[in-house]
C-alpha positions in Angstrom: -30.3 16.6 -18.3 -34.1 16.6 -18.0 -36.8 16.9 -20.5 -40.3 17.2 -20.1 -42.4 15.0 -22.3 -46.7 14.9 -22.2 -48.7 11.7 -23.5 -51.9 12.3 -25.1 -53.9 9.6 -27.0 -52.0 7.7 -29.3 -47.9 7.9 -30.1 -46.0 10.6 -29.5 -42.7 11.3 -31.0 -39.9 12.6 -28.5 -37.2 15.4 -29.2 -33.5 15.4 -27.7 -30.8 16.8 -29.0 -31.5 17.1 -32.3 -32.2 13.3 -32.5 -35.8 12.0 -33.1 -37.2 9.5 -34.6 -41.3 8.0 -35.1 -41.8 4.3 -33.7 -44.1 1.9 -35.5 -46.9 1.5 -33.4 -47.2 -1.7 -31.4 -50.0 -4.1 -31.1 -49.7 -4.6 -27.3 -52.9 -2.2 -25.9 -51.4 -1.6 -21.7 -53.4 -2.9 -19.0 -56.1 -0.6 -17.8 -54.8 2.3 -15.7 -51.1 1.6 -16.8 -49.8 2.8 -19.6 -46.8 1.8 -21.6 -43.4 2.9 -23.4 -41.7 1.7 -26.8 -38.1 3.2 -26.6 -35.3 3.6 -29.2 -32.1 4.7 -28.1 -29.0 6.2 -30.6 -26.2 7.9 -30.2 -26.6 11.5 -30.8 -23.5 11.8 -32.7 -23.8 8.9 -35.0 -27.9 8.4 -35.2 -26.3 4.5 -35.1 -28.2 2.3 -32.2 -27.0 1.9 -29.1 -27.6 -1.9 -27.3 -27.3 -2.5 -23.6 -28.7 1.0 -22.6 -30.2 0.9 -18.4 -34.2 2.3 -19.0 -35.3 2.5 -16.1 -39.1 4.3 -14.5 -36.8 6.2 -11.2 -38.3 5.0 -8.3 -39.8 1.7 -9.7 -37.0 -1.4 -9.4 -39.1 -4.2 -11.1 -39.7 -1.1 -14.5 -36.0 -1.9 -16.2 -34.6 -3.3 -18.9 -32.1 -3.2 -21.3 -32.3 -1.8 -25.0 -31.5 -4.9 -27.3 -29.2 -5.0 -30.8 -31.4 -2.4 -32.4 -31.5 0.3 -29.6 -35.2 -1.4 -28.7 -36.8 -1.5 -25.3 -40.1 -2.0 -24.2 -41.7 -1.1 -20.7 -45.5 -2.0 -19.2 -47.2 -1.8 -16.7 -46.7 1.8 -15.9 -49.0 3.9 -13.6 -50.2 6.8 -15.0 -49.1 10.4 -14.9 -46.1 11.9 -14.3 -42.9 9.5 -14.6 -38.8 9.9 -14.4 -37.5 7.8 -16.9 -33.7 7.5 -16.6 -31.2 6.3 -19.6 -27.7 5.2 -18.3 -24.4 3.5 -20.8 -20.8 3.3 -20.1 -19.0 5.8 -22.5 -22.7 8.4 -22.8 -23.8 11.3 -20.7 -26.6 9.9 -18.2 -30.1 11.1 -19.1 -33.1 11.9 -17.1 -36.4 13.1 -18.5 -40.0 13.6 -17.7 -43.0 12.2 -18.8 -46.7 11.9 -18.7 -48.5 8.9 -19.3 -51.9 8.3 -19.7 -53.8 5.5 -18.7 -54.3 2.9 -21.2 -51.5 4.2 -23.8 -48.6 3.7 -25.2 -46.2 6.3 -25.8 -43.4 5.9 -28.6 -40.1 7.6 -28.1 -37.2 7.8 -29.6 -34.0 9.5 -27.5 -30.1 10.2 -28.5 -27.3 9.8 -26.0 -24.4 12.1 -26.4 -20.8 10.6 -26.1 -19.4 11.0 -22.9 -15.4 10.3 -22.5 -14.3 8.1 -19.5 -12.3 9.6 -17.3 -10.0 6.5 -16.0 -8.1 6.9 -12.6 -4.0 7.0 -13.2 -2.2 4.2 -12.3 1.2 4.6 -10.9 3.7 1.6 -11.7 6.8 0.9 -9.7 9.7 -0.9 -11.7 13.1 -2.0 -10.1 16.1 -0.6 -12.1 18.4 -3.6 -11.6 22.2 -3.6 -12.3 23.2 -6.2 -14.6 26.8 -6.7 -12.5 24.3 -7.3 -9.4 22.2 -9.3 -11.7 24.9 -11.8 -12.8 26.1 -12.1 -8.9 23.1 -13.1 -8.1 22.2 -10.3 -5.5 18.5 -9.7 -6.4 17.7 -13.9 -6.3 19.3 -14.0 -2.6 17.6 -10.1 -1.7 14.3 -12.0 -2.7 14.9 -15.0 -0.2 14.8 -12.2 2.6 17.5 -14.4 4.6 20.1 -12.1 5.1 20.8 -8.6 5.8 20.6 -6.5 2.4 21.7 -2.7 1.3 21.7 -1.4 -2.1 20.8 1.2 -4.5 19.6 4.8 -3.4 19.4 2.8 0.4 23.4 2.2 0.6 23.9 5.7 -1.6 22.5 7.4 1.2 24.0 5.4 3.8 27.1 6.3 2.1 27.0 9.8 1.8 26.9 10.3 6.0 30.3 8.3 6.4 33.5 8.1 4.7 34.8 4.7 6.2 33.1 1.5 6.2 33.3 0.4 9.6 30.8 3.5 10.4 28.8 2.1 7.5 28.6 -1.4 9.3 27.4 -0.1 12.8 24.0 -1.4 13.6 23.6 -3.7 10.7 22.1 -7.0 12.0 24.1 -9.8 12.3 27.7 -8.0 12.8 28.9 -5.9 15.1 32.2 -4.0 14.7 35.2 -3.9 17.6 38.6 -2.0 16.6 41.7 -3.2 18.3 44.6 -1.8 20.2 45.7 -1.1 17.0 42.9 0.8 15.5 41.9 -1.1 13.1 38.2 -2.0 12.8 37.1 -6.0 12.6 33.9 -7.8 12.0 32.4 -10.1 14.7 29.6 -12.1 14.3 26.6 -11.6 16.7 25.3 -14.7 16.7 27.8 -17.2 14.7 29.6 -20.1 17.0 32.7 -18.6 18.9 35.9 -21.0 19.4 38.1 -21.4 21.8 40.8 -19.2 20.2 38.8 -16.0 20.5 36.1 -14.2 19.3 34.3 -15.3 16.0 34.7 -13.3 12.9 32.5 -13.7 9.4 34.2 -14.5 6.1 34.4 -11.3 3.8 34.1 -11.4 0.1 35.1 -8.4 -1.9 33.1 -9.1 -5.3 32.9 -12.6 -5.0 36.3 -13.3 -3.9 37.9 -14.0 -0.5 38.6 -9.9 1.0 42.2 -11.8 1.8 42.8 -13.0 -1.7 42.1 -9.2 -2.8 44.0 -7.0 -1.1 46.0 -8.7 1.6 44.2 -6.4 4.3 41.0 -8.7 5.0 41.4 -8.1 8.6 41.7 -4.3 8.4 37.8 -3.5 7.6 38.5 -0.1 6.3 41.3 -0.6 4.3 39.4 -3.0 2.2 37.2 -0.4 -0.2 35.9 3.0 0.5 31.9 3.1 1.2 30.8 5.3 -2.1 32.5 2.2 -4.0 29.9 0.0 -2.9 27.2 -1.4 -5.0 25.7 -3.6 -2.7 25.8 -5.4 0.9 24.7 -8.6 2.4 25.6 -10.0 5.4 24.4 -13.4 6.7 24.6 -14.0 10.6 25.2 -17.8 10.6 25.5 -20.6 8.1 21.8 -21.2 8.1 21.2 -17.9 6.3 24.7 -17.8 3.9 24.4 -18.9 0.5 25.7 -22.7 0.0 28.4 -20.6 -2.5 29.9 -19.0 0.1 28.9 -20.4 3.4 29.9 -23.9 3.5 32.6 -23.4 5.7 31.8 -19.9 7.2 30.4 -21.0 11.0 30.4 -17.0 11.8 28.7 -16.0 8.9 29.5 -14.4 6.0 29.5 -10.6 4.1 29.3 -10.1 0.7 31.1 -6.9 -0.4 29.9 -5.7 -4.5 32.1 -2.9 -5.9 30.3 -0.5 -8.9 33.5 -1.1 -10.3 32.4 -5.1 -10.4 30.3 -4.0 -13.4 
């Protein structure tokens, strides 16, 4: 918004939006060929004060200042004529206005500031929904160590919904690799875990925290062990570097941790 304000001899009271006020006069006289300004600013809805208001003379760096505790601000040294003086405050419409000052004066004014709400940018926050039965395993402490290989939640759902066996679901995970034998069932093997001498080197399998042996008796039949929608969660460690001390103290080949939704 801009008003248009002329300065003739003496003080001159400003209108704006229904606001206005007289000044006291000062005792300061301006500088010859400059002229002066005596500002209160209040909030147009309250007529209360407003501190910390920008006054600035547009176009002039060094003509600012701040109104104080009262609303108050003072400005000198300003040429003659024709001047933009521009009020800004956090939480108030901006305002920029005309005057004309006359050399040698100094003009009174008192302006309002209507109440502007701020218009904050939304934030979007991201939460983890964590499962208290992978809570209690202690899933989401190791999935934060980043050591291992880790599926879970809408990841493993979706996973999931593509195969029906879990030897399909194991394909391509690092760390494994799956081989079925002349009898068609599917086995682990680990990809980089020591071999022995005996064969080929196969990771230790937990089913819920247990040994997959101690389970079901079918450890070394991958898909007979639980059906891939009755997963909660996967992890799979390559070597005994990367296994948890629980569960890889004597897994050379690595280890994969198998958690049921039924665990919960």
């Amino acid at each position: 918004m801009r008003n248009v304000v002329r300065a003739h001899a003496g003080w001159l009271l400003g209108f704006l939006l229904g606001a206005a006020a007289p000044l006291a006069a000062q005792s300061q006289t301006p500088a010859a060929g400059a002229a002066s300004l005596r500002l209160r600013v209040v909030s147009d809805s309250t007529g209360a004060p407003l501190p910390g208001v920008s006054v600035q003379i547009e176009g002039a760096k060094k003509l600012r200042t701040l109104t104080d505790a009262q609303g108050y601000a003072s400005l000198r040294e300003i040429p003659a004529g024709w001047q933009a003086i521009a009020l800004d405050m956090l939480g108030f419409a901006p305002l920029s206005m005309s005057v004309d000052f006359e050399a040698g004066k100094e003009m009174g004014l008192q302006l309002g500031l209507a109440p502007e709400p701020i218009v904050l940018r939304a934030l979007e926050i991201r939460a983890e929904v964590r499962k208290r039965w992978l809570t209690s395993s202690g899933f989401y402490e190791r999935r934060r160590t980043g050591l291992g290989t880790y599926m879970a939640d809408s990841a493993l759902d979706a996973v999931a919904e593509r195969v029906s066996r879990l030897s399909d679901m194991m394909r391509g995970v690092r760390g494994v690799r799956v081989v079925v034998d002349s009898h068609g069932n599917a086995h682990l093997l680990s990809s980089r875990g020591a071999g022995s001498l005996r064969g080929p080197c196969s990771p230790r399998v937990y089913l819920d925290g247990l040994p997959a042996d101690q389970v079901n008796g079918r450890a070394g039949d991958l898909d007979g062990l639980i059906f891939p929608n009755d997963l909660a969660a996967v992890e799979v460690y390559a070597g005994p570097s990367e296994a948890p001390p629980e569960y890889g103290a004597n897994a050379p080949c690595g280890v994969v941790l198998l958690w049921t939704k039924k665990g919960k």
